[in-house]
BAKOL-883195 format. One record per residue (C-alpha): residue in one letter; x, y, z. Coordinates in steps of 0.05 Angstrom, whole numbers, plus 5000, padded with zeros to 4 digits. Each point is the difference from the previous one (the first is absolute). Last residue first. Example, Ala and Ser with C-alpha at 12.3 -4.5 7.8 and 13.67 -1.06 7.14 Angstrom:
BEGIN
s527349795143/a497349315013/
REM end
This chain:
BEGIN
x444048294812/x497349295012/x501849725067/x503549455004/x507150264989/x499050555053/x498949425045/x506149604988/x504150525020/x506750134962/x497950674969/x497650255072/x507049745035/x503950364947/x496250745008/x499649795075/x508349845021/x503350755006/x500950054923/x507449965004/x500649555055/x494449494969/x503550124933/x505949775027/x497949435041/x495949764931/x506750054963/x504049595064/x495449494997/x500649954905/x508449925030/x497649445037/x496449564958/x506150204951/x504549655048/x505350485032/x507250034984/x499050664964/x498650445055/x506350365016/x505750115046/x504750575006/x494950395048/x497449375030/x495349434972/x504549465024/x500550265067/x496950605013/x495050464959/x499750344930/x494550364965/x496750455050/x491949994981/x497549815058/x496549324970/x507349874966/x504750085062/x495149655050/x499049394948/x507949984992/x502150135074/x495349445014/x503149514952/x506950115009/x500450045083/x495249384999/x505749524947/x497649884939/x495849444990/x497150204935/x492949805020/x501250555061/x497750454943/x493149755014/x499250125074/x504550674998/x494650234951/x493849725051/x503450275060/x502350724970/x492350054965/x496349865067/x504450535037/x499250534941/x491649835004/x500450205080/x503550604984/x495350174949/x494549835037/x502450415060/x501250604955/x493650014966/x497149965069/x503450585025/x497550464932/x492249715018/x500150285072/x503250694985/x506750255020/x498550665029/x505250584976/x505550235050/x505349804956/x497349195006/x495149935058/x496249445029/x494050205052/x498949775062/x494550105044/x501249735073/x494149515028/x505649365006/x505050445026/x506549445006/x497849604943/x497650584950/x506150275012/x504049314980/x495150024936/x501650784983/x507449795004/x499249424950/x496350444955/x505950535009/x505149474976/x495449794946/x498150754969/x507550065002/x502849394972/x494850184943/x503250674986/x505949665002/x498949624943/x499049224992/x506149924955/x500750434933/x502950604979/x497550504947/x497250535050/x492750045019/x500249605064/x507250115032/x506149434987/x500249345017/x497849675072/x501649244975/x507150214970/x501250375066/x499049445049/x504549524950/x505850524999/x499450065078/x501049184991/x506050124963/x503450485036/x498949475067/x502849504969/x506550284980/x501550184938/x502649564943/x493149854959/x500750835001/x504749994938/x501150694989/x497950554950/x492949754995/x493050224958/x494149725015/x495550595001/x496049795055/x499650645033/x501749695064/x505149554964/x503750554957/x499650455061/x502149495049/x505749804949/x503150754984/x500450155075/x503049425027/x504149974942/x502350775007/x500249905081/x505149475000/x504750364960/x498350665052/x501449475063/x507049754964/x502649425001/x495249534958/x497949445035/x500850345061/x495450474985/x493749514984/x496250065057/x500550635017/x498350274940/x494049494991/x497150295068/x500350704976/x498349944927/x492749595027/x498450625060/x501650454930/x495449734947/x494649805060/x500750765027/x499150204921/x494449564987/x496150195077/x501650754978/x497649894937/x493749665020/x498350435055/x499450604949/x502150615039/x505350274942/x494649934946/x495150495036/x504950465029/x503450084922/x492850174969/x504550404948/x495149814956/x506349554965/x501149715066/x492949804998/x501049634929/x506849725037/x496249645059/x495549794943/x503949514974/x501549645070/x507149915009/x504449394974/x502250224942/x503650635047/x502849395034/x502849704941/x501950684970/x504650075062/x503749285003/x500750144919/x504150605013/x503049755055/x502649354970/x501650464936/x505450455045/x502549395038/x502249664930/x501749404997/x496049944924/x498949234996/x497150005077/x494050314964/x497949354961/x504249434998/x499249784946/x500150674969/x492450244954/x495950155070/x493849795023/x498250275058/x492250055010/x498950555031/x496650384943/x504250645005/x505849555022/x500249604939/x498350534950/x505050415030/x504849455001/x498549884916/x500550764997/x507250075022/x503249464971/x498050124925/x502450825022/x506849755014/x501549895085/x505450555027/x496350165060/x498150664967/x495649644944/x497349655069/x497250665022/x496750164935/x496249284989/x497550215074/x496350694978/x497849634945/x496449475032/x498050495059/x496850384937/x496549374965/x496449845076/x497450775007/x497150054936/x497249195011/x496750235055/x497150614964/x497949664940/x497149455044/x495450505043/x497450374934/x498649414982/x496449745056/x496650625002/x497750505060/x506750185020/x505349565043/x494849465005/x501049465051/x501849305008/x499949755076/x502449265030/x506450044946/x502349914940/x496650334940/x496749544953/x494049885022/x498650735022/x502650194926/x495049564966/x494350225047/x501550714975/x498649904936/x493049885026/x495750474958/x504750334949/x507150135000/x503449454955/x502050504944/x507749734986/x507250095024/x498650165068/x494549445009/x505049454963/x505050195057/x495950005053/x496749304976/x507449724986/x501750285076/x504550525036/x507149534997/x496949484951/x502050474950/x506150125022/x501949345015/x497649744937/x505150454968/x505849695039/x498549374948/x498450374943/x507150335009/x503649365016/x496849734929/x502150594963/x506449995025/x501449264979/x501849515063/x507549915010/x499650385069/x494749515026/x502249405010/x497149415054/x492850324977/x493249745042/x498850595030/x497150375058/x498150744997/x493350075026/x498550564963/x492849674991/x501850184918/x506349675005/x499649485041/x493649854953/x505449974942/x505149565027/x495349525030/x496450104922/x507949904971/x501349305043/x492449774977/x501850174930/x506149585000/x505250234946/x502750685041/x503350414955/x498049544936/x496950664976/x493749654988/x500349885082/x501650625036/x495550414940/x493849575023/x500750195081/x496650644990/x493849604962/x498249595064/x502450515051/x496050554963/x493849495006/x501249835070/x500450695021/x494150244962/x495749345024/x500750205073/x498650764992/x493749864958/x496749545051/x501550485055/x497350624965/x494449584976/x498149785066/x500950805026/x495550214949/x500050224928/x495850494955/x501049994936/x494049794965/x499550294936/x506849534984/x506050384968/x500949724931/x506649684972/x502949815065/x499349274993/x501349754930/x505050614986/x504049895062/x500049254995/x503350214929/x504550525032/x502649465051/x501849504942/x504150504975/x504550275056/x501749235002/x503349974940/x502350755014/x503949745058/x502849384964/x502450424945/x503450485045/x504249425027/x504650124935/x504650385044/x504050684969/x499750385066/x496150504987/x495049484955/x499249605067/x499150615036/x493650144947/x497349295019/x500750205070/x496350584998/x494249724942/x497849555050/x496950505043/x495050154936/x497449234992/x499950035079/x495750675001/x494849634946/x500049305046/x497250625050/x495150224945/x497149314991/x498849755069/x496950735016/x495749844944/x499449215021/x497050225070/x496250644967/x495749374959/x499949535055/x496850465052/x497949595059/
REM end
């Protein structure tokens, strides 16, 4: 393995915080808050890990896939680590383990929290805060490769382990290239969407932090009671429509902007996302309408909460611990499907519901015509041997991880409904669930034990399970690297 590019890579990325943090700190100074101290405090300390590590390029560069994973799973850790330090010197939030939860929910764009008030939080903390989001959104590693040279040998392996999803490929020949375009594409919905809610009526503070929040998916927002704060039809909609647009496969839009329309439009994946989006409106519509008089009322929460579930964005504009049963158990399907493979949402992807679904058909074939030939296919291509299996182990691995999490968080003895809804929420990436952990709930009645749980399930979600799971074996440990 190669150490040497390992803690260079290491070294520029704490290099990219040290420079991120310089955003809020600056809002702070807007805004007249002494929290800018604390921000260049720990701006600081990142520069000098910069300069030890990062000082000289290695003549080895070259990585592999081991490295990619092994540098992908310390990177988030480490930005959580020092990304939480500003929550706590500030006094914001005085227990560290409270502001890393905080923290890695931000960065995974998970979006659950530990804060019981939000609103009187400084600006410049609330804006670091959203900011992980956005970041998080498309990746630390794709972020760190559009902003510096990381595109030789391998770079590419960072961005495949990285990028959610079964499949991560290049948009043009480098990974740099690749992340400066994605991230070209992922600034300009953010803008486009910081406009539209300007017109809504929401100040320009307002705006961005929700377009950070739903460009990433993760839903924080800076009102206590997030969305719902604004009542506004016109901003449910907007945000209902960026959600799902969040949602969509990355390079869905890089075709569109080929003009390769017939190409993007026939992707299974969307069409299966979208028909799941509106199958899950439909039902929920229905459902609810009598509870609030009106089918088209009814339709903008049904609407606004599937998408801000199925994307796992985590944001809510109605208290959905009240609806019926069955509402909330379609909201529970969803939040374990997610959002398309590529985009910034989280859950298992649809993409891999698909390959599964057709698996299982191909097996029930198999049964009836035991000599037949069949052959999976996703979008008319052939689904290789080796991609299938990644997605049975990976679906195997999420089972193992939602037992052995709900296992230990059961410790707290909180009642089932609490306790699964709070692993499934945080290892997909969604941010609330149901019951005490709902919409205008929180996390911050859990034991530290289990608040450090739901940090691993949110890096697991976020990193799709192997980059952790490789760092945390025993064996890798063993061997001398």
């Amino acid at each position: 393995m190669n150490r040497r590019m390992i803690g260079y890579i290491i070294g520029k990325m704490m290099g990219v915080e040290a420079l991120v943090l310089l955003l809020p700190a600056l809002i702070s100074l807007i805004y007249r808050e002494d929290d800018y101290v604390f921000f260049l405090m720990t701006s600081v300390v990142l520069a000098v890990i910069y300069f030890l590590l990062a000082r000289k390029k290695p003549e080895e560069s070259t990585i592999y896939g081991k490295e990619g994973l092994v540098i992908v799973a310390v990177a988030w850790v480490l930005w959580s680590i020092f990304g939480a330090i500003p929550f706590t010197i500030s006094g914001n939030i005085p227990n560290y383990v409270d502001a890393f939860f905080e923290t890695v929910s931000g960065f995974t764009t998970t979006g659950s929290t530990i804060l019981t008030e939000i609103q009187s939080l400084p600006k410049g903390i609330l804006f670091w805060r959203s900011l992980t989001h956005w970041i998080g959104g498309m990746g630390v590693l794709v972020f760190v490769m559009m902003l510096t040279s990381l595109d030789d040998k391998g770079a590419m392996h960072l961005m495949r382990a990285e990028v959610p999803g079964p499949e991560a490929d290049k948009l043009v020949p480098k990974a740099r290239s690749t992340a400066k375009i994605l991230y070209a594409m992922y600034f300009a919905l953010t803008a486009v969407e910081v406009v539209f809610l300007l017109f809504g009526g929401m100040n320009l503070y307002d705006s961005v932090m929700h377009a950070f929040s739903t460009a990433g998916t993760g839903g924080f927002s800076n009102r206590n009671v997030s969305v719902g704060y604004y009542d506004s039809a016109y901003i449910d909609g907007v945000i209902t429509v960026f959600m799902i647009l969040f949602g969509i496969n990355f390079n869905l839009y890089y075709l569109m902007l080929l003009k390769h329309f017939k190409e993007a439009f026939k992707n299974e994946e969307l069409k299966t996302y979208l028909g799941i989006i509106a199958g899950a409106v439909a039902i929920i519509t229905i459902n609810i309408s009598s509870m609030y008089g009106s089918v088209l009322k009814a339709f903008r929460y049904a609407a606004f909460q599937v998408a801000s579930v199925i994307t796992t964005t985590g944001f809510c504009t109605a208290d959905y611990n009240l609806w019926p049963e069955l509402s909330k158990s379609v909201l529970l399907a969803i939040m374990v499907v997610g959002a398309c493979a590529g985009s910034t949402g989280g859950g298992i992807k649809v993409s891999r519901l698909v390959i599964l679904l057709k698996s299982v058909t191909q097996e029930i074939k198999r049964l009836h015509h035991p000599k037949a030939v069949t052959i999976v296919r996703v979008n008319g291509r052939k689904i290789g041997a080796e991609t299938r299996q990644g997605v049975y182990v990976y679906f195997i691995c999420y089972i193992f991880i939602i037992i052995g999490s709900t296992l230990l968080v059961s410790l707290d003895n909180f009642d089932f409904a609490t306790t699964i809804s709070a692993v499934l929420t945080t290892i997909n990436n969604v941010g609330p669930g149901i019951a005490l952990v709902g919409p205008v709930e929180n996390f911050a009645k859990f034991s530290v034990f289990s608040k450090l749980i739901f940090c691993l399930d949110m890096l697991f979600g976020r990193l799709e399970i192997f980059p952790i799971l490789l760092v945390l074996s025993p064996s890798f440990w063993r061997k001398r690297f």
